[in-house]
N, C-alpha and C positions, 0 to 999 in steps of 0.2 A: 048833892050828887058829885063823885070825884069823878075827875076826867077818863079816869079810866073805864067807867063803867060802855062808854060806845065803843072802844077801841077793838079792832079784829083779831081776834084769838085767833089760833088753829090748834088742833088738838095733833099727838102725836103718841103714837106707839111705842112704849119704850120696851126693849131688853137687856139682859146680860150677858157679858162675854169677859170671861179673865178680869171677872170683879168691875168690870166699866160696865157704867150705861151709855144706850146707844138709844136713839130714837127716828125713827122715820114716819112721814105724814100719813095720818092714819085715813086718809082718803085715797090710795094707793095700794091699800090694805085690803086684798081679797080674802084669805082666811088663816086662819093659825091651824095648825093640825101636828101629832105627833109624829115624831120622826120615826117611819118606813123603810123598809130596803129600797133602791133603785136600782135603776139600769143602767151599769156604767156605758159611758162611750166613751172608743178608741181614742188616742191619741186625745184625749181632752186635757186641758190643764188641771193640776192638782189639786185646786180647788174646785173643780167641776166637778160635785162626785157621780152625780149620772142624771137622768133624767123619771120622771112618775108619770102615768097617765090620772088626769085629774078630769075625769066625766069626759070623756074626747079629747082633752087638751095633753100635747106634750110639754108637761113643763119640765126646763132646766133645772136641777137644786145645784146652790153654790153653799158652800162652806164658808162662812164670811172670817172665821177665826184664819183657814186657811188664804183666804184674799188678804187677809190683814196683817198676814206671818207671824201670828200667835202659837202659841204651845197646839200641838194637837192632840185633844183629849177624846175618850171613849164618849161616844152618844150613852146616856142615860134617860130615864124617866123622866126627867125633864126638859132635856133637847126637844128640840118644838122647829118645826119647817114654818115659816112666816110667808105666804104666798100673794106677790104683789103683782101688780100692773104696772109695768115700766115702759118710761115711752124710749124709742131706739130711734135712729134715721131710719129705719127699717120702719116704722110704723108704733104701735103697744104691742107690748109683750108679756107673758104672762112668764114670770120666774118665782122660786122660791129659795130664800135662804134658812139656813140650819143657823141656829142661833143654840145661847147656853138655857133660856130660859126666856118666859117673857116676864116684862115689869110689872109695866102699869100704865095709864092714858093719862095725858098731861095737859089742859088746854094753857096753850103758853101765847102771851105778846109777842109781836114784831118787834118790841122795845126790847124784852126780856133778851134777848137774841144778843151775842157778841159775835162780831167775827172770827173765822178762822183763824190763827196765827200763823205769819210767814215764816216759815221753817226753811225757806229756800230754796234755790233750785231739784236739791237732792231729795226733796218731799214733797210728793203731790197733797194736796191737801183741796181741790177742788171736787172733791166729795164730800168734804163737811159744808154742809149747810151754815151751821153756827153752833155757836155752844152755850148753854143757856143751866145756870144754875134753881137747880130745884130742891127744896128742901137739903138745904146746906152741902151738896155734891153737884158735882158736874156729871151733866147730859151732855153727849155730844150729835149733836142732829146730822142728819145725813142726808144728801140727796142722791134716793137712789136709782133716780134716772142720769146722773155722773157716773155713778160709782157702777150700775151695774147696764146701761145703757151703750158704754163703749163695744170694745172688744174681749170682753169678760167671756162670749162664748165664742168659740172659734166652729167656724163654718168646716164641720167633719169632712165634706168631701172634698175641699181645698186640699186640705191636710190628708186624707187620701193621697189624693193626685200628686202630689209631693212627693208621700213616701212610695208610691208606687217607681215615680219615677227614679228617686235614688237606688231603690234596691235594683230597678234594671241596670245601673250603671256597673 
C-alpha cells in the first residue's frame, strides 16, 4: 500500500481559454450549458455580458477571457456557460462564466498543488488557487470565490444614482 492511497483528492473541472487550462472545484459546479443570448445590463463592466433566467434564478454571466484581458473571440459551438455557486460577503451566489470550452475532471492531491507565483505588486494573483501539472501541462486552479466573489458585479442601482446624478449637473 503507497501512502498515497488515503490522501484527499478533490476533483476539478477543467477548461479552455486562449490554449490555457484552467480548473475550478467541481463541487461549486452547478451545471454546464451552451452559450445563449443574455440580458445585457446598463452600465455594467465589460466583462459582464448580461444576465439569464435559470428556472427563477437571475444569474450574472461573466466573460472570464474578458476579466482576464484576453483576445476577445466570437462564441462558437463550443463556448459553454459554466454555472457555479459562489460564496460573496453577500451570502452564495449563483453566477455563470462563458468559457472557450470545457476539458475534463481531474481528481488531484493537496500535494500535487504549487503555489501561485509572486508576480508582484502589479499582479493580483489571489485568484489562483494553485497550479498543478497534469499530464505533462499546466492547470491553473482557480478560486472562484476570489476571483468572482469580490466586486466583479457592480450593484446597477449604485451606478444609476451616479450617473443620474452627473447628468443633472
Amino acid at each position: 500500500m503507497s501512502g498515497r492511497e488515503n490522501e484527499q483528492t478533490d476533483q476539478y473541472l477543467t477548461f479552455i481559454m486562449a490554449s490555457e487550462e484552467y480548473g475550478v472545484d467541481i463541487l461549486s459546479v452547478q451545471e454546464i450549458r451552451g452559450w445563449e443570448s443574455v440580458t445585457p445590463i446598463p452600465n455594467a463592466p465589460p466583462h459582464v455580458k448580461g444576465v439569464i433566467n435559470l428556472r427563477g434564478t437571475i444569474v450574472p454571466i461573466i466573460d472570464l477571457r474578458q476579466r482576464f484581458g484576453l483576445e476577445k473571440v466570437e462564441y462558437g459551438p463550443l463556448t459553454v456557460v459554466i454555472v457555479l455557486k459562489v460564496a460573496t460577503r453577500k451570502g452564495a451566489r449563483v453566477m455563470g462564466i462563458v468559457v472557450d470550452a470545457v476539458s475534463d475532471v481531474y481528481s488531484l492531491a493537496g500535494d500535487d498543488m504549487k503555489s501561485a507565483p509572486d508576480l508582484g505588486d502589479h499582479v493580483n494573483t489571489q485568484y489562483i488557487k494553485g497550479l498543478v501539472n497534469v499530464n505533462n501541462k499546466m492547470v491553473i486552479l482557480l478560486d472562484i470565490n476570489e476571483l468572482l466573489g469580490a466586486d466583479t458585479i457592480p450593484d446597477v442601482s449604485i451606478n444609476a444614482i451616479k450617473e443620474l446624478k452627473e447628468s443633472q449637473h
